[in-house]
DRENLO-623417 format. One line per field, with one value per residue: residue in three letters; chain; z, x, y of N, C-alpha, C, CB in turn. Coordinates in steps of 0.001 Angstrom, whole numbers. Each point is the difference from the previous one (the first is absolute). Last residue first. Glycine has a CB too. Example, Ala and Ser with C-alpha at 12.3 -4.5 7.8 and 13.67 -1.06 7.14 Angstrom:
// residues 2
rest <- [SER  ALA]
kette <- [A  A]
nw <- [7080  2075]
nu <- [12850  -894]
nv <- [-2250  -5092]
caw <- [60  0]
cau <- [820  -890]
cav <- [1190  1190]
cw <- [730  0]
cu <- [-770  900]
cv <- [1090  1200]
cbw <- [-2145  1246]
cbu <- [1184  -1892]
cbv <- [-628  -1173]
END
This chain:
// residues 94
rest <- [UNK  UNK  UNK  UNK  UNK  UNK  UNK  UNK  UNK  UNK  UNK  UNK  UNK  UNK  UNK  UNK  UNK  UNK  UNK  UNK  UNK  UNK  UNK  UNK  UNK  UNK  UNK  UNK  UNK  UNK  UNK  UNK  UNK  UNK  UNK  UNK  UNK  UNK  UNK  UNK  UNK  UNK  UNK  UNK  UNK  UNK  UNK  UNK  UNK  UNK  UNK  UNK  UNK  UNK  UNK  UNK  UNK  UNK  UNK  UNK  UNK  UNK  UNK  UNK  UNK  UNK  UNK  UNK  UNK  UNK  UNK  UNK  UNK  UNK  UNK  UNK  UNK  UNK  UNK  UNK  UNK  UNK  UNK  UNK  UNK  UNK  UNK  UNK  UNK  UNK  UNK  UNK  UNK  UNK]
kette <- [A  A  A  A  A  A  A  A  A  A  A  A  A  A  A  A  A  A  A  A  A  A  A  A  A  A  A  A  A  A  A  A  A  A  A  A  A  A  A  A  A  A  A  A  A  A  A  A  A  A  A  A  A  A  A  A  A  A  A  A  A  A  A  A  A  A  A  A  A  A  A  A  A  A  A  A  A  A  A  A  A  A  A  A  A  A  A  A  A  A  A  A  A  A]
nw <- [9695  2812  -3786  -1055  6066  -689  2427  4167  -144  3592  154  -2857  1848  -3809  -4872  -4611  -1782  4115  -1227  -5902  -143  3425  -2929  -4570  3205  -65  -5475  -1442  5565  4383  2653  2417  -3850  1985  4487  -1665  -3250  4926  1963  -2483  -1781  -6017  -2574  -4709  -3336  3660  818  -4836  -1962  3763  -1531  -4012  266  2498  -4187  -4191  -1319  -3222  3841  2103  -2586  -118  5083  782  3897  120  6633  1245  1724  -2957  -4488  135  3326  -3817  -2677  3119  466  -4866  -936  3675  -1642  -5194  -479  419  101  -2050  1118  -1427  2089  -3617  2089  2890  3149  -1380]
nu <- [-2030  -388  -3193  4302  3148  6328  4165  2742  1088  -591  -4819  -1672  -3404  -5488  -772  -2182  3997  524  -4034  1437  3753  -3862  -3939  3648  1648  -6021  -929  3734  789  3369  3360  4150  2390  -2663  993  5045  143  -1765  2662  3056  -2293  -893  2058  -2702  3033  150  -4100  507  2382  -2688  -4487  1257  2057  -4514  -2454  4267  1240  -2244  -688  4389  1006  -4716  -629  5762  3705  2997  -1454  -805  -4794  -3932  1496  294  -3589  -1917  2867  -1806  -4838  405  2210  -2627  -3924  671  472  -5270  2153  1567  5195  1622  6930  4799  2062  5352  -999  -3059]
nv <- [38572  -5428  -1778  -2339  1402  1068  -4328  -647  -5574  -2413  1377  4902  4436  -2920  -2868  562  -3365  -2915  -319  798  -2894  -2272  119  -970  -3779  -780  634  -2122  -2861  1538  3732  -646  4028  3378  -306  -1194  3763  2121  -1957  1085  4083  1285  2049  -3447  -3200  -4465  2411  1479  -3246  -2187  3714  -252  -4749  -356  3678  866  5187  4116  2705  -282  2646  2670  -151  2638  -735  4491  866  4227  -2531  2471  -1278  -4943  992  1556  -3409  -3542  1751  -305  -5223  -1314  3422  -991  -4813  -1898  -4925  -4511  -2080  -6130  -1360  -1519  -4970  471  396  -3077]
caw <- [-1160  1383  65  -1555  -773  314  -1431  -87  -680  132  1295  75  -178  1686  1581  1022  -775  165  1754  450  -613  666  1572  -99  394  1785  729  -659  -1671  -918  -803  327  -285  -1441  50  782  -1150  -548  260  -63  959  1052  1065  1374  -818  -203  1399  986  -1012  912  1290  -3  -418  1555  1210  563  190  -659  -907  547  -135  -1188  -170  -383  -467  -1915  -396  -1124  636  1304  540  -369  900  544  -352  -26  1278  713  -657  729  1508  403  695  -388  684  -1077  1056  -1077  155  180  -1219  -1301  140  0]
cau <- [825  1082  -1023  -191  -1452  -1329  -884  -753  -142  1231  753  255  1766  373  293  -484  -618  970  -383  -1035  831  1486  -625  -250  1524  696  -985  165  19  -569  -1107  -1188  306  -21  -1454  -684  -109  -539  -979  53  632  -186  1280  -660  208  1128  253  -580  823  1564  418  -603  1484  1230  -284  -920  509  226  -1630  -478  1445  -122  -691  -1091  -531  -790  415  1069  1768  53  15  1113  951  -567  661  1689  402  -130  1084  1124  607  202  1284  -83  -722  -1308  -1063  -1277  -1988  -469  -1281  124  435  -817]
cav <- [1564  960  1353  569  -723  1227  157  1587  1181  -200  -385  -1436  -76  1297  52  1032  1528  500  606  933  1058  345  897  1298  611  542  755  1215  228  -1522  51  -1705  -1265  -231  1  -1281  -885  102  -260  -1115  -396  -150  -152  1055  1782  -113  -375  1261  504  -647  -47  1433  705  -443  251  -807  -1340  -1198  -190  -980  -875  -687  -1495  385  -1469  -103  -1335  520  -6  270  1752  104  -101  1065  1040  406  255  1815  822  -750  372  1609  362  1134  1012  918  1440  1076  472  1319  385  -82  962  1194]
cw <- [955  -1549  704  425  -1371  -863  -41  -1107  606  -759  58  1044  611  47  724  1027  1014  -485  0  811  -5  -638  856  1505  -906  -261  958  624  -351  -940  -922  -356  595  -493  -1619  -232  885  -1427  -969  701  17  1308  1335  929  1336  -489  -42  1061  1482  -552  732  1567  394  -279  919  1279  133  351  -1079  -785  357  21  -1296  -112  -1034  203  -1785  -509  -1301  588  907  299  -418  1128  755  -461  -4  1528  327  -828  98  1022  -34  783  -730  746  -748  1462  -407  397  826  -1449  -1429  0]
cu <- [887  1070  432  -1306  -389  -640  -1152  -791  -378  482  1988  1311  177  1567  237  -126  -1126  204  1841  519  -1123  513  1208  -543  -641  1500  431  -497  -165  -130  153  -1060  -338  252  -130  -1605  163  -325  -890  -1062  -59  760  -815  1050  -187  446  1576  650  -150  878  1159  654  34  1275  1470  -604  -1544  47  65  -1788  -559  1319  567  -571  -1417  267  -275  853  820  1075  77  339  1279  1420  53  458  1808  298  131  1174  1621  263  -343  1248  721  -491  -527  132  -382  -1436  -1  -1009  421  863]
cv <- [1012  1091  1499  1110  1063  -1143  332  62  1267  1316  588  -50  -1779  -242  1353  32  959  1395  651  474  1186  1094  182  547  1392  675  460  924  1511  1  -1237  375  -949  -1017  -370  -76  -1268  -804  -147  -678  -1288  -1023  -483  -173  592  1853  -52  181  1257  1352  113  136  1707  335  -563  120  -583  -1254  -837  -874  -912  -1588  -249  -1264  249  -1335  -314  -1236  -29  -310  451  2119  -84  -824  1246  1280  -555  -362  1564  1245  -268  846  1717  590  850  815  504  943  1318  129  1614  761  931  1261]
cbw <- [-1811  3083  186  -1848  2735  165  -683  950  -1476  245  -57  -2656  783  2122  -440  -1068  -2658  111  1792  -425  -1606  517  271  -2707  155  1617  -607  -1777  -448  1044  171  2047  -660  -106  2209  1971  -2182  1616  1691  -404  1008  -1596  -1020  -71  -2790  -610  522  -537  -3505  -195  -453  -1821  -2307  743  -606  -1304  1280  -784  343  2297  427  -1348  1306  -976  2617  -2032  2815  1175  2392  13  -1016  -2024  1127  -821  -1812  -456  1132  -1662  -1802  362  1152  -1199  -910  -574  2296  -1402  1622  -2081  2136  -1576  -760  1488  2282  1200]
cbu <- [-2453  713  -1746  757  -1282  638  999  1812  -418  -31  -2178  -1003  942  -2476  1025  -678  50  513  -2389  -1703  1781  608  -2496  -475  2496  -1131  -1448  62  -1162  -957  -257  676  1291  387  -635  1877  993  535  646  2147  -266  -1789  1800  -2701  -1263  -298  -2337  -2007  -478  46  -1444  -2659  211  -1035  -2957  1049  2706  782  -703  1755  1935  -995  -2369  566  929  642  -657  255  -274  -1955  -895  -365  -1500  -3471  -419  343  -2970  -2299  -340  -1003  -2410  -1050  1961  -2622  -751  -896  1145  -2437  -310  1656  -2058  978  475  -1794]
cbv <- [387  -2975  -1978  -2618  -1064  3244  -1362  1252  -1482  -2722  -2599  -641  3345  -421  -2150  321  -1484  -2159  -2540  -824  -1628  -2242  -1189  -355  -2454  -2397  -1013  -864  -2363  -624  2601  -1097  795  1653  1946  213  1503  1641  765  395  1799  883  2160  -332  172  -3188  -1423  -294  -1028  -3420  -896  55  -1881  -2123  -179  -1130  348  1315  2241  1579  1165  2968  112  2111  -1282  2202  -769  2441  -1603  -167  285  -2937  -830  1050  -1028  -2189  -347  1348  -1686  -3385  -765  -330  -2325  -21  -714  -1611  827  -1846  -1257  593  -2886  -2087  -1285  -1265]
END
């Protein structure tokens, strides 16, 4: 199974405004576009690895299961607020 790419069939717009809104909010050139080609879990992982987020913070990510649970992870991480280890301003904090 590690092997095959599971299906996600959701609507990524949120996910691409609110990175670009926390790539700004902390003066970071990750734009969604460098990312809007991959495959969802390739996307993700690409995100979580790109971001300066804390080691806590990509633990929490990498025991997420599946596709579903590691986007509701990179969400919540994207609108946590300053991350444990960084300082980094949440994508709603201009």
């Amino acid at each position: 199974e590690d092997f095959n790419s599971p299906e996600f069939k959701r609507d990524l717009s949120d996910l691409y405004n609110v990175l670009d809104l926390y790539a700004y909010s902390n003066k970071i050139d990750a734009p969604s576009s460098l990312f809007k080609n991959m495959e969802p879990v390739e996307m993700f992982s690409s995100i979580v690895q790109t971001l300066p987020f804390g080691t806590a913070e990509k633990q929490a990510f990498m025991e997420s299961v599946s596709v579903a649970e590691r986007f509701k992870t990179l969400m919540m991480l994207l609108n946590a607020g300053d991350t444990f280890e960084t300082g980094t301003k949440k994508a709603g904090n201009c």
